[in-house]
N, C-alpha and C positions, 0 to 999 in steps of 0.2 A: 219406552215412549213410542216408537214405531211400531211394534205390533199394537201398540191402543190406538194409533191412527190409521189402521188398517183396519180394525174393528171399526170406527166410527165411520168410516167410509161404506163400510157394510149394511151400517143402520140410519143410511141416509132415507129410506124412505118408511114411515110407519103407517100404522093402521088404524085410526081414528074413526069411529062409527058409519060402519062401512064405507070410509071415501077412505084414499091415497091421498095424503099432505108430503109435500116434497122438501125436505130438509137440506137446506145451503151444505155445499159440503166442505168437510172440514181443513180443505184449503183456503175456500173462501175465507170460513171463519178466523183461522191464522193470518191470509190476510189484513184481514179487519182487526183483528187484536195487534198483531205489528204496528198497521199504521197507527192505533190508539195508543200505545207506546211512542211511539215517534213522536209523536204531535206531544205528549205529554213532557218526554225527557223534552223534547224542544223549545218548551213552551217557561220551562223552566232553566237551562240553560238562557232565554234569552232574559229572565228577569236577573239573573247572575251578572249580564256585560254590563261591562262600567263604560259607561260613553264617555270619552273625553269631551274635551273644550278644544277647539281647533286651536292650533299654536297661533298666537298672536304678537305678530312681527313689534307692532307700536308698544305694546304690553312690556315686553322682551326688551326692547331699547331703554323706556322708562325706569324698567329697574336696574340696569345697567350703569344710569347717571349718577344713583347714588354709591356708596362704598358698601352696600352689599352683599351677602353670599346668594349664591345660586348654584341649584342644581337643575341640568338638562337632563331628563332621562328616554330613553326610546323604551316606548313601551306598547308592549302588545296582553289586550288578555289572554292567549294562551300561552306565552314566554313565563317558563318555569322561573330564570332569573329573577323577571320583574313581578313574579306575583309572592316570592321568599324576599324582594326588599320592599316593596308597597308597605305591607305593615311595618317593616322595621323605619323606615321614613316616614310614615304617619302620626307613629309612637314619639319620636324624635322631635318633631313639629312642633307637639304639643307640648315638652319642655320650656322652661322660662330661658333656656340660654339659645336654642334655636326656630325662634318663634317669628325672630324676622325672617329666614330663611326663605327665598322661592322659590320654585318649584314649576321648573315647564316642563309637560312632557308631548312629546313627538310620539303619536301612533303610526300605526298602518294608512292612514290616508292624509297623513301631515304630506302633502307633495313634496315630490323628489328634490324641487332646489333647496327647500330646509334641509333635508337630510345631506346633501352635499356642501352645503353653507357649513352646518355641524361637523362634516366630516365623517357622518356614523353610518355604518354598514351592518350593523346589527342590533337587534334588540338586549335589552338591558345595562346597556353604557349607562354609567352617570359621568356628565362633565360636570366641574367645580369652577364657579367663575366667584372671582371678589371684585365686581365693578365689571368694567370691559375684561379684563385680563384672566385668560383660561390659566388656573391655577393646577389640575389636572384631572386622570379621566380613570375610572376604575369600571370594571366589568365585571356585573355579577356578585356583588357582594354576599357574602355570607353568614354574619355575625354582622350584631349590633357594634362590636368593640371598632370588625375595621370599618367599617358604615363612619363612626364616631372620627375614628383614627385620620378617615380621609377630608370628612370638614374641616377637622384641624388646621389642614395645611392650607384654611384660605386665613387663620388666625396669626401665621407665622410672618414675623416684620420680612418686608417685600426683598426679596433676593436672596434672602435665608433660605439654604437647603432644609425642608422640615425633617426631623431625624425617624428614623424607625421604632415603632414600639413594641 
């Protein structure tokens, strides 16, 4: 590759009917093929990002009132955690047994006193709430089964230790 770019550096200038035409050289041109990659991956990466919905404090209380499950999750699009449970809580959602389920997530620009209200320090926490009551908190899930295993335990009569599966 490098002696061909020393070659075209060579034949920057040709000979076209008796005049000299001066040919960009082939810095330039890498240049301009970079940026036209950049601009390209970039442009595609951006139709990739999932924009959240700002967390919404009133939203968050309302579902709370009733006997509910909920999950809080912190999420970011490039957290490998949260982008191996996104589909697996998607998929989940859309079952007849977890279809009330809600579902807030906390990004990168959810401001700092939610994330201190929550308690969370990193990306892909899920907290489990049934009503008000934080039922508990799993990070980084892996498998549909413990995803499943941990709803569970907002199904379990209130003070019951839920068991291991």
């Amino acid at each position: 590759m490098l002696h061909g770019l020393r070659f075209c550096n060579r034949l920057c200038v040709l000979v076209e009917q008796d005049k000299m035409m001066h040919i960009p050289s082939t810095g330039y041109l890498l240049r301009l093929i970079a940026l036209f990659a950049v601009l390209m991956i970039g442009s595609a990466a951006l139709a990739r990002i999932e924009v959240l919905a700002p967390f919404d404090e009133a939203e968050f209380a309302q579902a709370q009132q009733g006997d509910k499950i909920i999950i809080v999750e912190s999420y970011a699009g490039w957290c490998l955690a949260c982008k191996i449970q996104a589909p697996m809580l998607a998929k989940l959602r859309q079952e007849p047994e977890y279809r009330g389920l809600r579902l807030f997530k906390i990004g990168e620009y959810t401001p700092k006193a939610i994330w201190k209200r929550f308690r969370l320090k990193a990306y892909g926490v899920l907290i489990l709430y049934r009503g008000k009551a934080e039922i508990g908190r799993l990070s980084g899930a892996k498998s549909e089964a413990e995803l499943r295993a941990f709803i569970k335990k907002a199904d379990a009569p209130w003070g019951a230790k839920p068991t291991k599966s």
